[in-house]
N, C-alpha and C positions, 0 to 999 in steps of 0.2 A: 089440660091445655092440648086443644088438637091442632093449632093451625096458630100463624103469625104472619098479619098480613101489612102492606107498605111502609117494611124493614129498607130504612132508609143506608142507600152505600154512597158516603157523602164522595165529591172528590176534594186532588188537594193540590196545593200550589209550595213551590218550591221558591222560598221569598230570595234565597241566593243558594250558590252549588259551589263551594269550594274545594278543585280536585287538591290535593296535600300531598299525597305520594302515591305509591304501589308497592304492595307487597312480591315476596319473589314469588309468590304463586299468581301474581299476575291481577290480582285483585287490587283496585285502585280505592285509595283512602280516600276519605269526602268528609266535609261538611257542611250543614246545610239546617235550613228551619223549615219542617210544613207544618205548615196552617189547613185547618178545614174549611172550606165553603159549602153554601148550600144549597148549588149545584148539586143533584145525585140522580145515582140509579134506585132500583127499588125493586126489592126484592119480595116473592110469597113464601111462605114453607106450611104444607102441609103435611101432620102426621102421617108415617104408615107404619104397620106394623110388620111390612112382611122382608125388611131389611135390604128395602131395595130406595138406589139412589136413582132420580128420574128428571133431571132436566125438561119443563114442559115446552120451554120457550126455546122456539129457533134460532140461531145468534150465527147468521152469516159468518162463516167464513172461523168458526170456533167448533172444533169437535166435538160433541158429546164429554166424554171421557177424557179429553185434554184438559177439559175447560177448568178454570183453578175454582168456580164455584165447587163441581161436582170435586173434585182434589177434597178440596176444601173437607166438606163433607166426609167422605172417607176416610181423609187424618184423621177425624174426628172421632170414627166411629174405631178405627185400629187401636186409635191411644186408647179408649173407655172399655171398648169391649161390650158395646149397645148392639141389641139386635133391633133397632130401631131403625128407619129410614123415613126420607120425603120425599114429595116431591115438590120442585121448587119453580119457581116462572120468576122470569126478570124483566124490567122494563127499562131499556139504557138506554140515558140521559147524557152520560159524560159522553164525549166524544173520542171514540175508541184511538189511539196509538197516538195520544197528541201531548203526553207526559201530566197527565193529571188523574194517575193512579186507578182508573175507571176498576178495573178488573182485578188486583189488586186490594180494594177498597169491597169491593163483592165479594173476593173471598175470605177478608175479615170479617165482613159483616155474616156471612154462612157460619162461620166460624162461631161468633157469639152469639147469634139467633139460635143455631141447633144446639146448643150447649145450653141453653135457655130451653128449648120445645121439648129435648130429649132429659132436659135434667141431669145431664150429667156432673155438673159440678165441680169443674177445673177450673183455676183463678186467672186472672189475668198472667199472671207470669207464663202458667201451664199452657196458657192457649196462646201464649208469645211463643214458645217454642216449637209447637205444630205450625204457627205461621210461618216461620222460617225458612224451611223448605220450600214452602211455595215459589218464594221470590223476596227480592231485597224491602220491596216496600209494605211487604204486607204485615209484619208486627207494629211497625207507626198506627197500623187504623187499628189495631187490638190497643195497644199503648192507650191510647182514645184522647190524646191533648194536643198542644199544637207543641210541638217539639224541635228544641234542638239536637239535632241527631251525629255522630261524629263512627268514625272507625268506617268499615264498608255498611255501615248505615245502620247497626245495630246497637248502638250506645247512646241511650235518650235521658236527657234532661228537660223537663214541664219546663215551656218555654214562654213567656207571658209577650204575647201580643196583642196589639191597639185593635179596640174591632172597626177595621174598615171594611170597606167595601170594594168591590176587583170588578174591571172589566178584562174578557178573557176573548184573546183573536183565535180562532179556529179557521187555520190555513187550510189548504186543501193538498192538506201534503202529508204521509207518516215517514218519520226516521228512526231506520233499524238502529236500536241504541247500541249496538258492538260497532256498527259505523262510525260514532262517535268517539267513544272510547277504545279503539283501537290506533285512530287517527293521530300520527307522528308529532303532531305540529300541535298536539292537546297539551296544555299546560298542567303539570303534574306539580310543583313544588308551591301554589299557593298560601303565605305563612299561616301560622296558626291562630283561631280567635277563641275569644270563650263565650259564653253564654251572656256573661255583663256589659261584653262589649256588644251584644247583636241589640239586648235590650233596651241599652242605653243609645242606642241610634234608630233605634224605630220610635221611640220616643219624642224622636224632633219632626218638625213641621222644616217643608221645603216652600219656598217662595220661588212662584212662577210667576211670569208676563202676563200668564191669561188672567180669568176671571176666577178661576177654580183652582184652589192649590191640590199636589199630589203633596202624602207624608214620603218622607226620605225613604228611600231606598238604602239599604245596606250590605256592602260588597259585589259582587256578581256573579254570575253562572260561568262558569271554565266554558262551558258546552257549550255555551252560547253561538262563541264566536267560532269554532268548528262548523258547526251547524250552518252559519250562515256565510262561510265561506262554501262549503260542500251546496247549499241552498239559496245562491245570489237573490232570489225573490224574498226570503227572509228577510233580508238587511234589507233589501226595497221597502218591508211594510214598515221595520222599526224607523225609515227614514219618513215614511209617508206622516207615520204617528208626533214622529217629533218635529217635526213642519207644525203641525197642528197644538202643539205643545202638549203632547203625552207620552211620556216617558213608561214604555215597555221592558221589559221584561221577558229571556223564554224560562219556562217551566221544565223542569225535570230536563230527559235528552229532546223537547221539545216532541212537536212544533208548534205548537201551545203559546202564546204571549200570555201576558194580563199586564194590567197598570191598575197599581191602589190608588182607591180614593176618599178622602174624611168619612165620607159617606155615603149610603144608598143612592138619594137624591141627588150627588156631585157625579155615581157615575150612570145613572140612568141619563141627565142631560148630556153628559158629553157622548154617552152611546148612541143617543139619538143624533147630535150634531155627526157622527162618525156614520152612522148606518144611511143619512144623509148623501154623504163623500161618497161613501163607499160604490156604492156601481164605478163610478168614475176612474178609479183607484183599479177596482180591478177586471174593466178595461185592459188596463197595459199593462196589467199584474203577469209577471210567470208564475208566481202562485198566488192563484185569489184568495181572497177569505171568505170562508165558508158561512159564518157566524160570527158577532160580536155578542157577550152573554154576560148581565149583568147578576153578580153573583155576592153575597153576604157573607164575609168572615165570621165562623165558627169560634164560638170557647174552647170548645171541648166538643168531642165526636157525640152526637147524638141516641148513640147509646153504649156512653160510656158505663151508666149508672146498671144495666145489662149482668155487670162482671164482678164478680168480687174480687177485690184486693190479695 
């Protein structure tokens, strides 16, 4: 095998963010479920042999050598001990700093693709531990399922969700996540749930006014509403949405929305009715939206099958 090409790096959605405590090192306790969508980046890896790692693709405003792909990659090759290399191009999709894991999600998928191309042969658990370093979110996309996740986000239970479909607002805004979680007024003591309780409430159907139901929503995001105090045009689109009767949602420390929906079809028409609205909207918007992006919930990461056990 010399090459692996449109290695999908799906993104993900954060169906609620419960902050629960802090640690005395400062680290704050969460719980929370992501799901896959498939929305993604996409990645090429081709073999070399001369142990060189090489970025082909320009990525504004991301260093060479910072970038958690290239990271990624040379965990890889520290932990095995491969005198293999690639060179890798990416083609991104997600939209970068809006809490839906883009990059993150890239260096999971480097992660499993070159441990696939170079044959190395570490399990899923192995290559959950070189994720770690990276960043908080990047062993969930090794994990490869939609997950309940609890502690500072490294405690996963397979978390069974309904397969809807998400429409996702892309503001024209990023927010630095220590903004957030540093912020005084962030709720920190959220009680605690389990996995039975998140299941058994995405389970149920919600009855709306309109024509099209959204499924329940279950709990909320802490971050939310930091966010959209620190970002008044926030709370303008969540307000814009629910006039309209769409019940939003932010992702991760945002600024990412999505609202589920039964199905593809339930949220391709309201995307349209919205993309409709939308000039109008943002008009008076102080932060516009960039994009509305109608996106399909994932089983399981798209190559999960990739890993062994």
């Amino acid at each position: 095998m010399k090459h692996l090409y449109d290695v999908p790096a799906p993104a993900k959605l954060n169906l609620f963010l419960h902050v629960t405590g802090r640690r005395e090192d400062g680290y704050h306790l969460l719980q929370t479920v992501f799901v896959f969508i498939d929305l993604a980046d996409r990645l090429q890896f081709e073999l070399r042999n001369d142990g060189v790692i090489c970025r082909q693709t320009s990525l504004p405003g991301i260093d060479h050598d910072s970038d958690l792909i290239v990271r990624a990659a040379r965990a890889l090759q520290k932990a095995t001990g491969t005198a293999k290399g690639a060179t890798i191009q990416v083609q991104k999709n997600i939209p970068a700093g809006g809490g839906l894991g883009g990059g993150s999600s890239d260096a999971a998928s480097t992660l499993i693709a070159l441990n696939r191309l170079w044959q190395t042969g570490l399990s899923r658990w192995e290559l959950q531990q070189l994720a770690l370093p990276l960043g908080a979110d990047v062993p969930v996309f090794v994990f490869g399922q939609n997950t309940f996740a609890e502690g500072i986000g490294e405690a996963f239970t397979a978390c069974r969700v309904p397969g809807h479909a998400y429409l996702v607002f892309q503001p024209r805004l990023g927010i630095p996540t220590p903004a957030i979680f540093t912020d005084p007024d962030l709720c920190r003591n959220t009680p605690l749930v389990t996995v039975q309780d998140v299941q058994q409430s995405l389970s149920l159907p919600i009855s709306e006014a309109s024509s099209l139901s959204q499924p329940a929503f279950f709990g909320h995001n802490d971050l939310e509403a930091v966010a959209c105090r620190q970002h008044p045009g926030l709370q303008q689109l969540v307000d814009w949405l629910d006039v309209r009767q769409v019940k939003a949602r932010m992702t991760g420390s945002g600024a990412c929305f999505f609202a589920p929906f039964n199905s593809y079809e339930d949220a391709l028409q309201v995307g349209h009715e919205l993309e409709v609205a939308l000039p109008a909207f943002n008009q008076g918007a102080s932060v516009p939206v960039e994009r509305i992006i109608a996106a399909r919930g994932l089983v399981r990461h798209p190559l999960h099958d990739w890993v062994k056990n």
